[in-house]
N, C-alpha and C positions, 0 to 999 in steps of 0.2 A: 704257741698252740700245743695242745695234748698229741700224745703220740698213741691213743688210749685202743686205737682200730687200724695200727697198719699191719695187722696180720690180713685184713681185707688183702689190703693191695699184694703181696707177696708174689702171687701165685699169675702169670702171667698168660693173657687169652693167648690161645691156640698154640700152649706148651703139653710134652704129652704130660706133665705135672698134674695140670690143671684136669687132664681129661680123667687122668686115674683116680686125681678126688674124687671127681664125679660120679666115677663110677664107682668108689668105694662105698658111696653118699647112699646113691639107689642100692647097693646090696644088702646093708644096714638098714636101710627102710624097707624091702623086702622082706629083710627077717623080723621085722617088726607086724608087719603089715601080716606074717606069717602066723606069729604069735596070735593078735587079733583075729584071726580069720578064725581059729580054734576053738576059740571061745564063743563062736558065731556071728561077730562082726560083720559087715558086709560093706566097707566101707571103698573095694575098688580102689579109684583116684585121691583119696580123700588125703591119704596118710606120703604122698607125693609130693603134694603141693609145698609144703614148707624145705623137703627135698628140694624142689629145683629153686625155691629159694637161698636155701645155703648154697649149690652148687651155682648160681647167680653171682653172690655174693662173694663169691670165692675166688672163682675164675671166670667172670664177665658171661658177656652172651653167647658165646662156643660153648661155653660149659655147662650152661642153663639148657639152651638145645639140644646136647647132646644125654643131656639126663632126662631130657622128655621123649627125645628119639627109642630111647634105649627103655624107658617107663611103659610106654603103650604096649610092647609086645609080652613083656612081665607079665602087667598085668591083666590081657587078650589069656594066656597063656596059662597063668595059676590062681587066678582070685575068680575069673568072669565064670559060670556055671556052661559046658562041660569041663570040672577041671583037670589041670594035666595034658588038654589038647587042643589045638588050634581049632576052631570052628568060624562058619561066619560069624558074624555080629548081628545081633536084634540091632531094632529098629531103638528100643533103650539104651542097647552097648553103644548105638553110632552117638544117640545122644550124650551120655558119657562122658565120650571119645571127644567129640565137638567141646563139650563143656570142659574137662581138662587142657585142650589144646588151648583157647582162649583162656582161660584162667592162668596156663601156663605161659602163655605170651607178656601178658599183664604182670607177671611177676619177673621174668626174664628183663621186662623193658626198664621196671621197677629199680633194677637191683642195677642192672648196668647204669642207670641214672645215677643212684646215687655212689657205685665207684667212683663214675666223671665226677662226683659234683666232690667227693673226697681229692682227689689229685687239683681240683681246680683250687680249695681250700688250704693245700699243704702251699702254694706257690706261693 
């Protein structure tokens, strides 16, 4: 068998390795997410989702959650209109908020799947 994706596996759930990818993952897409906003994007969650993707994929399900934990308040914070400060949420931000969460779960469960289904292949 190919050895073409064991950079997947390297990286080991609930090492702080894994958590620093993570987090390096979301700050990288922040500054991206940044760039867009400038140009008048308004894309919020948008530019996240493939984020907690790789952060999935990288380091299992710790690492996908904790780059959606650490994602919401970013982007509450500097993308959502007042920006620069914490305010409540519209009744569209909770939407959102709801919509990213599940979309991020689905890709969370996604990606941990198929780490499993890689370790189950290498045996």
């Amino acid at each position: 068998m190919r050895k073409s994706n064991d950079y997947i596996l390297r990286l080991q759930p609930w090492s702080l390795s894994t958590f620093v990818a993570a987090l390096l993952i979301v700050i990288l897409t922040t500054a991206m997410q940044e760039v867009f906003a400038t140009f008048g994007m308004q894309l919020y969650f948008a530019g996240f989702v493939p984020a907690i993707l790789i952060a999935g994929l990288l380091g299992g399900a710790p690492a996908g959650a904790f780059a959606t934990i650490i994602t919401i308040p970013i982007v509450i914070w500097a993308f959502m209109p007042p920006y620069f400060e914490f305010s409540w949420p519209t009744a569209a931000d909770y939407d959102s908020i709801s919509t990213f969460l599940l979309s991020s779960a689905l890709v969370i469960s996604f990606s941990q799947l198929y780490r499993e289904a890689i370790v189950i292949l290498r045996k």
